[in-house]
C-alpha positions as CSV (number, residue, x, y, z in Angstrom):
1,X,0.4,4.1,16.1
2,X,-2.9,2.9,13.7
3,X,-2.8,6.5,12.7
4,X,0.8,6.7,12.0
5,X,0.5,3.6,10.0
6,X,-1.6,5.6,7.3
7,X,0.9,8.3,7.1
8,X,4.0,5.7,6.9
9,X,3.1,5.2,2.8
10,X,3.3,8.7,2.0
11,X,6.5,9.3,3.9
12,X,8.6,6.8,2.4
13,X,6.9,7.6,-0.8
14,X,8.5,10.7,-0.6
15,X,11.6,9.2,-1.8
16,X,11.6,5.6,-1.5
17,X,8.1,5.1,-2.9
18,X,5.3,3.0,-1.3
19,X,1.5,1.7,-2.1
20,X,0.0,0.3,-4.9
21,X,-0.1,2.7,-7.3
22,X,3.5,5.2,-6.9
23,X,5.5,7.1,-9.5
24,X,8.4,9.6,-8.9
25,X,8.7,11.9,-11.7
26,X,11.9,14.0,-11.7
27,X,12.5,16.9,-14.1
28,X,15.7,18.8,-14.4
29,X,16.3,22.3,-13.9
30,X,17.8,24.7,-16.6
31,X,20.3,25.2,-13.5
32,X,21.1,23.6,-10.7
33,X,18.2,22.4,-9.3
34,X,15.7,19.3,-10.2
35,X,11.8,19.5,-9.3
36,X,10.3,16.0,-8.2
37,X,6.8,14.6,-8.5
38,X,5.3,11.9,-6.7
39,X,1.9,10.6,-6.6
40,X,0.7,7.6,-4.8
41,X,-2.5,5.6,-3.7
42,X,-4.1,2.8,-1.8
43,X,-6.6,0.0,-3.5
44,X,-9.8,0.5,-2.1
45,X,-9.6,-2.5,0.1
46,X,-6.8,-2.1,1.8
47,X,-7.8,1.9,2.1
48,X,-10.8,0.8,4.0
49,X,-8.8,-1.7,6.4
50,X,-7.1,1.4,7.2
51,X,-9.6,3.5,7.5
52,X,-11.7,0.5,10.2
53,X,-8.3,0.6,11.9
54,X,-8.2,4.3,12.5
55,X,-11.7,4.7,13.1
56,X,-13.1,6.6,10.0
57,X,-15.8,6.7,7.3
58,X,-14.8,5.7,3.8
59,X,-14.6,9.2,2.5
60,X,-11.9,10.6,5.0
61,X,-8.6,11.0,3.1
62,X,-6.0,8.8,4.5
63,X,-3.4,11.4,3.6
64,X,-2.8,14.4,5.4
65,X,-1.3,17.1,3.5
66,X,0.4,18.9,6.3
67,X,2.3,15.8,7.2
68,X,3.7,14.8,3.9
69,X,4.9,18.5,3.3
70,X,6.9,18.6,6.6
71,X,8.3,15.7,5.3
72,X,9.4,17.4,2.1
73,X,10.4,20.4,3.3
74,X,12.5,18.4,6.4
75,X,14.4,17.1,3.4
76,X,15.7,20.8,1.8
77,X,12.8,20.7,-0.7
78,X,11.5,24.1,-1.5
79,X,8.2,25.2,-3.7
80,X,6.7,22.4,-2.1
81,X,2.5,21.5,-2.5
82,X,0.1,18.7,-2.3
83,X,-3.5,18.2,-3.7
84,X,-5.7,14.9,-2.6
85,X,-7.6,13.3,-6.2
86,X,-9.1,11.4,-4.0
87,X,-9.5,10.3,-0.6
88,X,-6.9,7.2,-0.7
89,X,-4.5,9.2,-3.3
90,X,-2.0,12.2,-2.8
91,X,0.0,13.9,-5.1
92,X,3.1,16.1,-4.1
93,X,5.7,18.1,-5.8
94,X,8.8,19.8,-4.7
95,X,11.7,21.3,-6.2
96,X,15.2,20.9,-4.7
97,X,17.6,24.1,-5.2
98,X,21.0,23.9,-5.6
99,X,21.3,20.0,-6.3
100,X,24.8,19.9,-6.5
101,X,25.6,21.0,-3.0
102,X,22.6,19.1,-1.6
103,X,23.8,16.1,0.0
104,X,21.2,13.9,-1.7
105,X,23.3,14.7,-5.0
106,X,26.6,13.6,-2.5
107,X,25.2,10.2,-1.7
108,X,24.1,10.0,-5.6
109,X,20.7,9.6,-5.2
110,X,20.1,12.4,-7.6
111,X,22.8,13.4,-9.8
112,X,22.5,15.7,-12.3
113,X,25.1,17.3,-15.1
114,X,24.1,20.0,-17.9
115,X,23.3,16.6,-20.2
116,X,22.5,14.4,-18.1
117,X,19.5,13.2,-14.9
118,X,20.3,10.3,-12.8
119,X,18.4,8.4,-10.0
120,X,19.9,5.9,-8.0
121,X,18.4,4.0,-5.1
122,X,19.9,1.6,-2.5
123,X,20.3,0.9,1.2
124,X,22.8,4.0,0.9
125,X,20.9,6.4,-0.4
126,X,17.3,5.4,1.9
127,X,20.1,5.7,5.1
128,X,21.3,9.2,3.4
129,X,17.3,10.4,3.4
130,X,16.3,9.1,6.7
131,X,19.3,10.8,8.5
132,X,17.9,14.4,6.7
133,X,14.4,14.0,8.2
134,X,13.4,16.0,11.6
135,X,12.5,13.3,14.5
136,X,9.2,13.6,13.6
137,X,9.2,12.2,10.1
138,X,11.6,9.8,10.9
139,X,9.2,8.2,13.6
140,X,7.2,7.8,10.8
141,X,9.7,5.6,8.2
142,X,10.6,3.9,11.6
143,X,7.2,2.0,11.5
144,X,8.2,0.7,8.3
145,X,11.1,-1.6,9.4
146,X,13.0,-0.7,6.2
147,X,15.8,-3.0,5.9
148,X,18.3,-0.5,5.3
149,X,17.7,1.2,8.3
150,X,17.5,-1.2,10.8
151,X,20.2,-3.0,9.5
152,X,19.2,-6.3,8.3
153,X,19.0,-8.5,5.9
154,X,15.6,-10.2,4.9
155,X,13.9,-11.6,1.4
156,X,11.2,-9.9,-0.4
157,X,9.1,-12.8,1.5
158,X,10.7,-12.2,4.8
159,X,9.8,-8.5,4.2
160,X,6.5,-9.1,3.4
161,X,5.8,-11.3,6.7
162,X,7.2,-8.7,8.4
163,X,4.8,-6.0,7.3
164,X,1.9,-8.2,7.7
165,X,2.6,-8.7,11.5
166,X,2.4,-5.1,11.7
167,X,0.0,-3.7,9.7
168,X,-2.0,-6.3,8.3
169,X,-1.5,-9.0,4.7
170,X,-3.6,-6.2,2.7
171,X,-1.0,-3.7,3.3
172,X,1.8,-6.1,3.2
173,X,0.8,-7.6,-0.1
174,X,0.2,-4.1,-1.8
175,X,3.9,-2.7,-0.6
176,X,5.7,-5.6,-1.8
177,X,3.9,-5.9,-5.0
178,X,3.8,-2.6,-6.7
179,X,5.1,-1.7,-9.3
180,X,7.0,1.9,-8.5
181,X,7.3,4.1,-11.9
182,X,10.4,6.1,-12.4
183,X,9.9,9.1,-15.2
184,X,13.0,11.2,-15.9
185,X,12.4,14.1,-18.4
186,X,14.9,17.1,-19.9
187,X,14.4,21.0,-18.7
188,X,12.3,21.2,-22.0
189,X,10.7,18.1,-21.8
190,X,11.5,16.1,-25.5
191,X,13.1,13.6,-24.2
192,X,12.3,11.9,-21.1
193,X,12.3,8.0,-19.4
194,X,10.2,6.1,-17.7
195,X,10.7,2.5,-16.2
196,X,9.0,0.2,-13.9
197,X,10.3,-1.7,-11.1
198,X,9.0,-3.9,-8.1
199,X,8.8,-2.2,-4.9
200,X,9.8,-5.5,-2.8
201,X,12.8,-5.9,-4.6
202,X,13.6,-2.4,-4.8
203,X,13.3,-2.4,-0.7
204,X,15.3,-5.7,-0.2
205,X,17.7,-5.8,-2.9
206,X,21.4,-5.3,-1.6
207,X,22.3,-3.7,-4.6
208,X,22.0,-0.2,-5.9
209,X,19.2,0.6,-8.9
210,X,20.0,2.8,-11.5
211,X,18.3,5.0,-14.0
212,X,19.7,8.1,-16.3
213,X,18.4,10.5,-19.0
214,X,21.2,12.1,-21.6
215,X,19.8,15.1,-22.9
């Protein structure tokens, strides 16, 4: 379970972002398709409370790239890589073909046109990924407690207790603090978005978050 608790950031990073330090960058495809870039990483203190809790040294990663690339890959995503900058960061990229018929486009998480790149996120759209995943990855986003998938309601605060009884106020504090970067850019890349929004919220809110490119 420790060890799973390490790999529980990365996996709901994947789309629904966690950690100190997240961004999802998604750029559109001359076609149908949309490649996505994520990057993510732990403080150093909370990094080492996870690694005492697992048992290792300081300069073990606390990402494993194999796990975070099954996640990807259990999601339709194809092209897919990871690289480690350090040993509490991970960065991972993945491209997803055919968007249109891809039934994150269906639930509107990502919705794109031949002007136009929009990402949306809500309890509708975490449910939507979660039910994609193979039973392994979703073991992992079940350690989380997400409200939208276990069906309840709860405050930023409420969420934050919640994490804390689990995992530890280090972790708690850094999920429901961060600041989670969304950066949308055009197939050729001259014009492009980016935006800032608090992970806490984003993770509690009842209501859906919006953000759009017109290119």
């Amino acid at each position: 379970m420790k060890t799973k608790a390490i790999l529980v950031a990365i996996v709901t990073g994947s789309v629904m972002f966690t950690s100190c330090l997240p961004q999802i960058s998604i750029k559109a495809g001359k076609g149908d398709e949309a490649t996505i870039f994520f990057s993510t990483g732990f403080s150093p203190a909370t990094a080492r409370t996870l690694q005492t809790a697992v048992g290792t040294d300081e300069n073990t990663p606390l990402f494993n790239k194999n796990d975070i690339l099954m996640v990807l890959n259990s999601a339709g995503a194809t092209n897919t890589s990871a690289s480690l900058p350090s040993p509490t960061e991970i960065s991972t990229e993945g491209t997803l073909p055919e968007l249109s018929k891809h039934p994150l486009s269906m639930t509107g998480l990502i919705k794109k046109t031949k002007k136009s790149l929009t990402l949306t996120l809500g309890a509708k759209q975490i449910s939507a990924f979660y039910e994609l995943l193979n039973d392994d990855a979703k073991s992992y986003l079940d350690l989380m407690m997400l409200p939208a998938l276990i069906g309840e309601k709860m405050s930023k605060t409420e969420y934050r207790d919640l994490l804390a009884s689990m995992y530890g106020p280090n972790f708690a504090d850094e999920i429901v603090n961060g600041k989670l970067t969304i950066a949308l850019s055009s197939p050729d890349g001259k014009k492009s978005v980016k935006k800032s929004v608090n992970l806490g919220e984003l993770l509690t809110s009842e209501e859906e978050m919006s953000w759009s490119l017109e290119f």
